[in-house]
Backbone as CSV, one residue per row, in Angstrom:
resi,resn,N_x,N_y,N_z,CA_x,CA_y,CA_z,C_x,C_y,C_z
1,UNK,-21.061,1.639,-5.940,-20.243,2.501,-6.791,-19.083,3.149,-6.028
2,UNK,-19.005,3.080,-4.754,-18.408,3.703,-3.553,-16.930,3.109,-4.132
3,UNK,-16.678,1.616,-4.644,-15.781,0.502,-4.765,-15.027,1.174,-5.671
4,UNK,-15.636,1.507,-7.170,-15.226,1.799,-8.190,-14.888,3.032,-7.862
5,UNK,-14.963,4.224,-7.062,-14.088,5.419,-6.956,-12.869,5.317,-5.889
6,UNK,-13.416,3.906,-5.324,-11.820,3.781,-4.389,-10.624,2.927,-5.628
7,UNK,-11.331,2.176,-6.281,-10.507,1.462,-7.380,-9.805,2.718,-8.349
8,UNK,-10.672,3.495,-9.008,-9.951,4.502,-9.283,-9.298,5.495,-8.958
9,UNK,-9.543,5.925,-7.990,-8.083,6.453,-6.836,-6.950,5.725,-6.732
10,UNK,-7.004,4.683,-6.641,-5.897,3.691,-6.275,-4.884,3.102,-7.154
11,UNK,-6.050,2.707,-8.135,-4.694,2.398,-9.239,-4.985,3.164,-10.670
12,UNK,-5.922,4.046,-11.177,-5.736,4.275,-12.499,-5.294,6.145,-12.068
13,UNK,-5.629,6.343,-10.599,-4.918,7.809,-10.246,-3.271,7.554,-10.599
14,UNK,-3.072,6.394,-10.054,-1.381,6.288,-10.383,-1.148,6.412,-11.469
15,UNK,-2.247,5.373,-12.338,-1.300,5.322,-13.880,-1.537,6.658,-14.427
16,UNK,-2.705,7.511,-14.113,-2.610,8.662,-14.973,-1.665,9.740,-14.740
17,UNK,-0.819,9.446,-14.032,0.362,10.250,-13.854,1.464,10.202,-14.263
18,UNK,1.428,8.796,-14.416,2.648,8.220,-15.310,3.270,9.406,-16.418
19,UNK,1.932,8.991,-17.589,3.032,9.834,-18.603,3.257,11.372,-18.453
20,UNK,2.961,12.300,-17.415,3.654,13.622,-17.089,4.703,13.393,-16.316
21,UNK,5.158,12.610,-15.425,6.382,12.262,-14.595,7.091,11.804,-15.141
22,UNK,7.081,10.707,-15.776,7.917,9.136,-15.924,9.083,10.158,-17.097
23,UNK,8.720,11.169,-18.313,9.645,11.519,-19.554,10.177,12.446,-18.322
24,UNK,10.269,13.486,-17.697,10.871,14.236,-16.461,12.116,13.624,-16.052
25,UNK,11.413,12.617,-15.285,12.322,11.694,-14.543,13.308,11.157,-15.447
26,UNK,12.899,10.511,-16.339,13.786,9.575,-17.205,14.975,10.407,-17.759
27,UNK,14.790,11.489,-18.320,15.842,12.713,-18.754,16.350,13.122,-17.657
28,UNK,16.170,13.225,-16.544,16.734,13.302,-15.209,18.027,12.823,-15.223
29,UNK,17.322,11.440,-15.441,17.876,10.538,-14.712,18.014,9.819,-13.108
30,UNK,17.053,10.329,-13.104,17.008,10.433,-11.309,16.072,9.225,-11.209
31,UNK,16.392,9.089,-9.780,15.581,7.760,-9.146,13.969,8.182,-9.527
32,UNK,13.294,6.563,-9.584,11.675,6.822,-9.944,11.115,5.675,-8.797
33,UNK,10.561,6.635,-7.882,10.006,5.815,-6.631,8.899,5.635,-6.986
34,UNK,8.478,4.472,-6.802,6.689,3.909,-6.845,6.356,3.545,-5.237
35,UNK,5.363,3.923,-5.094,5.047,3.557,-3.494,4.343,2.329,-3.725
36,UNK,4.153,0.936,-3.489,3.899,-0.272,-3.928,2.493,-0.657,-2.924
37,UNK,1.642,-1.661,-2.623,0.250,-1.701,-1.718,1.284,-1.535,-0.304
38,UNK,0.384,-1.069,0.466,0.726,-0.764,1.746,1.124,-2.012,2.478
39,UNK,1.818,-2.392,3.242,1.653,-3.687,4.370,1.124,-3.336,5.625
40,UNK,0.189,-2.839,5.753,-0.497,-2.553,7.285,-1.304,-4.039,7.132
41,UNK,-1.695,-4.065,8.208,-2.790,-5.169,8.287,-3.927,-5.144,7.233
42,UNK,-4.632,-3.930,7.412,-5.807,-4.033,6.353,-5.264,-4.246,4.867
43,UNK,-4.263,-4.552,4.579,-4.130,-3.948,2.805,-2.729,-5.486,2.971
44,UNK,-3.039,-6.222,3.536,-1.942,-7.288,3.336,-1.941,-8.650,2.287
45,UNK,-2.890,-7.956,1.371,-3.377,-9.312,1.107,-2.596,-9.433,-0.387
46,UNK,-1.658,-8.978,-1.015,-0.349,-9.105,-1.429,0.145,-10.216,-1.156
47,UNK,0.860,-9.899,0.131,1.316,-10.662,0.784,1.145,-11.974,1.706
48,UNK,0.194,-11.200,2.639,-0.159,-12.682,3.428,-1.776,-12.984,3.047
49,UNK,-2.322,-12.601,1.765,-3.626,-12.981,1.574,-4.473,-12.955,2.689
50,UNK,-4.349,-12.012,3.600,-4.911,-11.607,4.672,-6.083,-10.628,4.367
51,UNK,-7.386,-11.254,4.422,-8.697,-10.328,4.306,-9.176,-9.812,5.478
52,UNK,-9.436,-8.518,6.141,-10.411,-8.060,6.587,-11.745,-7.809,6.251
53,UNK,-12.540,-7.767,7.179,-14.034,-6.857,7.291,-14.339,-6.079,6.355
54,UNK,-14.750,-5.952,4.912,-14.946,-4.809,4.002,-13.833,-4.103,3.784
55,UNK,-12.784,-5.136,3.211,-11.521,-4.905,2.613,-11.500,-5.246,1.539
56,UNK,-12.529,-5.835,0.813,-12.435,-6.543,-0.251,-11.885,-5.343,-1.370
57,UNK,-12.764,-4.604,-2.185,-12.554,-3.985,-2.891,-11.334,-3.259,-2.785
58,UNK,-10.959,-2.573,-1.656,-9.645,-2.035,-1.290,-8.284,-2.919,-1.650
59,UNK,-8.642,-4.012,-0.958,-7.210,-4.919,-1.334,-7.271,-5.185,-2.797
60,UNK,-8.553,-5.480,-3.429,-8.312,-6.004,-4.706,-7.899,-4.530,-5.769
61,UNK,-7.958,-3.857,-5.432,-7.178,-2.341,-5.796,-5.821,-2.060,-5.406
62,UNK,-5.933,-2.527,-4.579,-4.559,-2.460,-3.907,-3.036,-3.604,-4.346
63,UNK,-4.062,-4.864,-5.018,-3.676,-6.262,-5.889,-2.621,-5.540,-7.563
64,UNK,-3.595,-4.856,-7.404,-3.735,-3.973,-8.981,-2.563,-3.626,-9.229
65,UNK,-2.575,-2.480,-8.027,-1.222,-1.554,-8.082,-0.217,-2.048,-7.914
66,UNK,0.133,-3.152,-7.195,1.073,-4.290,-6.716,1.928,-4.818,-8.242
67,UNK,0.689,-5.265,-9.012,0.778,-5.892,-9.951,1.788,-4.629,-11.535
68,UNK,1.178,-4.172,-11.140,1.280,-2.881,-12.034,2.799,-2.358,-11.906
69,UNK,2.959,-1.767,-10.569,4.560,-1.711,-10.146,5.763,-2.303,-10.128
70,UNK,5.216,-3.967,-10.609,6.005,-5.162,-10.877,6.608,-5.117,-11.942
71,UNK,5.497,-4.654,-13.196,5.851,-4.850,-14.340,6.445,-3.284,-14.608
72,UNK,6.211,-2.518,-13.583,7.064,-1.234,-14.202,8.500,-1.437,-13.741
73,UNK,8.558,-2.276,-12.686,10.333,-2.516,-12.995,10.747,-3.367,-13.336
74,UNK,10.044,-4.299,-14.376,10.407,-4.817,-15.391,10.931,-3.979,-16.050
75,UNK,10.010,-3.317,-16.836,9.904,-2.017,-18.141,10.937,-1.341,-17.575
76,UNK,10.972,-0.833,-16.272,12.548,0.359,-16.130,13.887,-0.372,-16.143
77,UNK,14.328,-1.529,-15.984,14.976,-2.372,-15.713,15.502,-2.550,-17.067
78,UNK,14.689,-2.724,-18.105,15.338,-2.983,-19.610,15.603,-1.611,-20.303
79,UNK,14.504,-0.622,-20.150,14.818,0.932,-20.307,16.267,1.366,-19.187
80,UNK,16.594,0.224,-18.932,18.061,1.427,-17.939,17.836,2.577,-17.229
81,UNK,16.308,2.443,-16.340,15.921,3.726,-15.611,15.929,2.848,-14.254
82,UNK,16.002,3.806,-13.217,16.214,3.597,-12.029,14.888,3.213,-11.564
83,UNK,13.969,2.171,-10.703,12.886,1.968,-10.305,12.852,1.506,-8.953
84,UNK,12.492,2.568,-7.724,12.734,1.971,-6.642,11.170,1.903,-5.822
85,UNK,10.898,0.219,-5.748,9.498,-0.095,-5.455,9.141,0.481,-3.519
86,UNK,8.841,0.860,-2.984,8.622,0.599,-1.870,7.004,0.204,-1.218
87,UNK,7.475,-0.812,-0.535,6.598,-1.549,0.489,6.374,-0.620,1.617
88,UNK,5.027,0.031,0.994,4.531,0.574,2.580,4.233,0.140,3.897
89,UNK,4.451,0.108,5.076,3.988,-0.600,5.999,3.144,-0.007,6.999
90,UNK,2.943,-0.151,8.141,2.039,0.578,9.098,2.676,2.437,9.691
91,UNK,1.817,3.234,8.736,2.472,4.545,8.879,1.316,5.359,9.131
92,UNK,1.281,6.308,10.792,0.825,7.722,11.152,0.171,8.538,9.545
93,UNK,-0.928,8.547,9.557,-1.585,9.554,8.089,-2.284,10.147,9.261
94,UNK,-3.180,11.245,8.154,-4.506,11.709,8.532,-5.995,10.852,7.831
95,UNK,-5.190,10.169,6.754,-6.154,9.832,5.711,-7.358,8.959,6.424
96,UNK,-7.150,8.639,8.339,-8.167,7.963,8.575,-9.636,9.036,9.302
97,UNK,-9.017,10.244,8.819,-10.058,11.425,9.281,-11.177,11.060,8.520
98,UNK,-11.283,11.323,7.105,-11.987,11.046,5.953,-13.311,9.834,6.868
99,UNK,-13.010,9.057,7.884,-14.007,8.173,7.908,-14.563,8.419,9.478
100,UNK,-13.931,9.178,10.140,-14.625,9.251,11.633,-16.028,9.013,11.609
101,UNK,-16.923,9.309,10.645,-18.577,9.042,10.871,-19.233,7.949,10.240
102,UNK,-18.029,6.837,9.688,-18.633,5.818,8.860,-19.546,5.279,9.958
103,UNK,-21.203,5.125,9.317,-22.068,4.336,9.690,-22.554,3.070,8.728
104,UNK,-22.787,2.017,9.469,-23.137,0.778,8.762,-24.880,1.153,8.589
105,UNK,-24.877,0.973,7.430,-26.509,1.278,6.944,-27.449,0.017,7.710
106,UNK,-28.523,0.869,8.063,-29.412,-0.058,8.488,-29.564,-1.254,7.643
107,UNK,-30.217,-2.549,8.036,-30.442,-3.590,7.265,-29.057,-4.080,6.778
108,UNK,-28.280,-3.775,6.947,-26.795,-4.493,6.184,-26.150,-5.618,7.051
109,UNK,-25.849,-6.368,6.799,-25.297,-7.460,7.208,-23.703,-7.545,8.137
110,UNK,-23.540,-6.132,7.941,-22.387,-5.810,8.315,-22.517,-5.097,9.837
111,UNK,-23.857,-4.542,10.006,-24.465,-3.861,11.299,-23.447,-4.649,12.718
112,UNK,-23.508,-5.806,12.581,-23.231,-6.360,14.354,-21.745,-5.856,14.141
113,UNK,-20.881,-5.736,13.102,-19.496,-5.730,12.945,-19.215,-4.042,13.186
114,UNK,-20.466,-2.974,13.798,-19.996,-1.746,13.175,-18.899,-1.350,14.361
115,UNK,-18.743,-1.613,15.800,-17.563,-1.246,16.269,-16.125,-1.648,15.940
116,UNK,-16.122,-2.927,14.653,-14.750,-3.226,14.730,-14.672,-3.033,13.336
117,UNK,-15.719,-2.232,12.624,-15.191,-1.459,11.315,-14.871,-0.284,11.523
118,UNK,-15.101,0.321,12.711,-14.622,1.239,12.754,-13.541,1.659,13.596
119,UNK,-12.997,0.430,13.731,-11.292,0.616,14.497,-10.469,0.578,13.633
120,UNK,-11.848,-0.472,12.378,-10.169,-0.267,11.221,-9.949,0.940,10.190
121,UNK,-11.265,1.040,9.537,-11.367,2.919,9.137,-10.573,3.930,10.488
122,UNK,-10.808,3.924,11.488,-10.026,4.813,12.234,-8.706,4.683,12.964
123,UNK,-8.581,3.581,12.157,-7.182,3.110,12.559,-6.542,3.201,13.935
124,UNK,-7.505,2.595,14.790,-7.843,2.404,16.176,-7.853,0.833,16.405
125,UNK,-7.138,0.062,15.475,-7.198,-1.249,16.088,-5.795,-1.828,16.774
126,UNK,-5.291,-1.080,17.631,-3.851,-1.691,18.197,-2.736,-1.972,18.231
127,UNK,-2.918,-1.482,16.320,-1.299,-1.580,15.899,-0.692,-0.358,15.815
128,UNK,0.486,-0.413,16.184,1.127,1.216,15.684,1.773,1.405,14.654
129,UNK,1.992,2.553,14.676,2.559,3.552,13.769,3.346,3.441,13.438
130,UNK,4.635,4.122,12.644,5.270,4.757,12.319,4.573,6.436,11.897
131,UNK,5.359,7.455,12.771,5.327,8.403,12.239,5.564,8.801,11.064
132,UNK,4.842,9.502,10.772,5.101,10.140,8.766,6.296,10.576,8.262
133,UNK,6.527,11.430,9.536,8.047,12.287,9.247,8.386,11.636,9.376
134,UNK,8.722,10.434,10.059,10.350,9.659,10.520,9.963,8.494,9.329
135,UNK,8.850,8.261,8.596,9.166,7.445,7.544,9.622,8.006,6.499
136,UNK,8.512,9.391,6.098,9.356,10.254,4.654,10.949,10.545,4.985
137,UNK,11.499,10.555,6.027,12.882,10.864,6.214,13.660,9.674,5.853
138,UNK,13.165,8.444,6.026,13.696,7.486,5.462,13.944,6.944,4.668
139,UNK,12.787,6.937,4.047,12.540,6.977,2.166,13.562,7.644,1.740
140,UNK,13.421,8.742,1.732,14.396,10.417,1.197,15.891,9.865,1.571
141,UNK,16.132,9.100,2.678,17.321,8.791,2.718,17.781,7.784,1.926
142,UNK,17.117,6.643,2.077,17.419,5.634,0.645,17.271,6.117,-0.740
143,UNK,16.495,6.946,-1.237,16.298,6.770,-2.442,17.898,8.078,-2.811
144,UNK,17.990,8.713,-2.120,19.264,9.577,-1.935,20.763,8.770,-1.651
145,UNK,20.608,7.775,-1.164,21.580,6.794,-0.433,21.669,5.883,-2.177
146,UNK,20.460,6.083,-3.480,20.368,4.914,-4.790,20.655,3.489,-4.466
147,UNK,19.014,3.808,-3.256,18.317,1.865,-3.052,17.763,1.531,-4.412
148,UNK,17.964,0.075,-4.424,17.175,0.013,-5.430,16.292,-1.098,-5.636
149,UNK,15.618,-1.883,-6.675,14.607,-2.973,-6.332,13.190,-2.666,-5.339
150,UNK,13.142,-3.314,-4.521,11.960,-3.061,-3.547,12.551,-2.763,-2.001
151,UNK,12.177,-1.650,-1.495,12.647,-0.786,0.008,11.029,-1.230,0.730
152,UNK,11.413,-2.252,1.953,10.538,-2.363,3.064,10.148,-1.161,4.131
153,UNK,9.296,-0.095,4.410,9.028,0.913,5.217,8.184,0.721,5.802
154,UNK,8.596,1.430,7.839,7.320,1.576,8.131,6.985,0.395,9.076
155,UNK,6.013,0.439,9.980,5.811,-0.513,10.876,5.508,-2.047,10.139
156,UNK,5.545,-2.347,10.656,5.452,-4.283,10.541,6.053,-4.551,9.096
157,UNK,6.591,-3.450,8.275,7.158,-4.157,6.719,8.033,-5.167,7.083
158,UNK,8.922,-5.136,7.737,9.786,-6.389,7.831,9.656,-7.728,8.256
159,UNK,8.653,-8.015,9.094,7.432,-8.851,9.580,7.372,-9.356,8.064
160,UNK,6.191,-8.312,7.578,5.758,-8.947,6.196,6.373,-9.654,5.359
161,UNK,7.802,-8.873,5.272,9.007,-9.122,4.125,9.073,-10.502,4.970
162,UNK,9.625,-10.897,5.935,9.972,-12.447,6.206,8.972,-13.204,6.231
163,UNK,7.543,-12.636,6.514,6.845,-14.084,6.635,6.579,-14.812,5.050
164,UNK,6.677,-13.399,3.829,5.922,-14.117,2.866,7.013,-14.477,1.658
165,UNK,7.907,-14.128,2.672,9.438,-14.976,1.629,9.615,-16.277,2.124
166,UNK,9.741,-16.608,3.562,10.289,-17.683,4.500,8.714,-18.774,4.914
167,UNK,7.782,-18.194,5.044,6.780,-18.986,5.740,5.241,-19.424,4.410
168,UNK,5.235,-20.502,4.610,4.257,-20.918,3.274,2.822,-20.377,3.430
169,UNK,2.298,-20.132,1.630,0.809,-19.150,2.377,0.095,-20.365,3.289
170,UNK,0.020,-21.251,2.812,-0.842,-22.070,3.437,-1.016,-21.988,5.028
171,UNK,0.199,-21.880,5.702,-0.038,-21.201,7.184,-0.030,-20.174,7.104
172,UNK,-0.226,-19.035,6.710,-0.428,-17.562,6.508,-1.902,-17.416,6.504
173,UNK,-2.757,-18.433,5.949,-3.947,-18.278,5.617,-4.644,-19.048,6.204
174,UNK,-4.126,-19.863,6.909,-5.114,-20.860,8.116,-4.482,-20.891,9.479
């Protein structure tokens, strides 16, 4: 059940926000940023159909929102509202506090894997960062600068952006 409250965090937290923002914005007129699935390694599977270790449910939540943000700039695109998608990439949170004590339950199949689940919950597996501030400063600058379409942010987004425009999944995935 652990799955289904990360699924609903992820993508029906978004949509239920929708309709208090979206009439705001739209009378605005102002830019409407969607933050789109992350491109860090764990959450790539968008893009490079890249699964980790007990990523499943996460990415396929993460599929969701992808999917979802697509068709909202469809929908803003014919509504004449501004929709600027961004591609998260590898960015400095706290959000990997939340797991410092994940233990693999006895008897689980997952037991021999528990030091390298927990590099990726603690986001201790080798890749870096981008700092938070120096990404929200960037964002804030494009969406202020009226980027529009989909904005790559953040460590390895541009990586991502070329491999899964230029390079076929089929070597992406073998």
């Amino acid at each position: 059940m652990r799955g289904k409250i990360l699924s609903d965090l992820n993508l029906w937290g978004k949509i239920s926000m929708i309709p208090g923002f979206a009439p705001l914005l739209i009378a605005a007129k102002e830019m409407i940023a969607t933050f789109l699935t992350q491109v860090r390694f764990g959450s790539m599977t968008i893009q490079f159909k890249m699964l980790l270790l007990s990523q499943g449910v996460y990415n396929v939540s993460k599929t969701a929102v992808h999917l979802f943000d697509e068709t909202l700039k469809i929908e803003s695109s014919i509504l004449d509202d501004k929709l600027l998608a961004v591609a998260t990439g590898s960015v400095r949170t706290n959000v990997t506090f939340n797991f410092l004590d994940l233990k693999v339950p006895q008897g689980s199949r997952y037991l021999p894997a528990q030091a390298n689940l927990n590099q990726i919950a603690n986001a201790n597996n080798g890749y870096t960062r981008t700092p938070s501030d120096l990404f929200a400063s960037k964002v804030v600058r494009d969406i202020l600068g009226d980027a529009s379409g989909k904005l790559w942010r953040g460590n390895y987004a541009s990586i991502v952006k070329f491999c899964s425009t230029f390079i076929s999944m089929f070597i992406m995935v073998n």
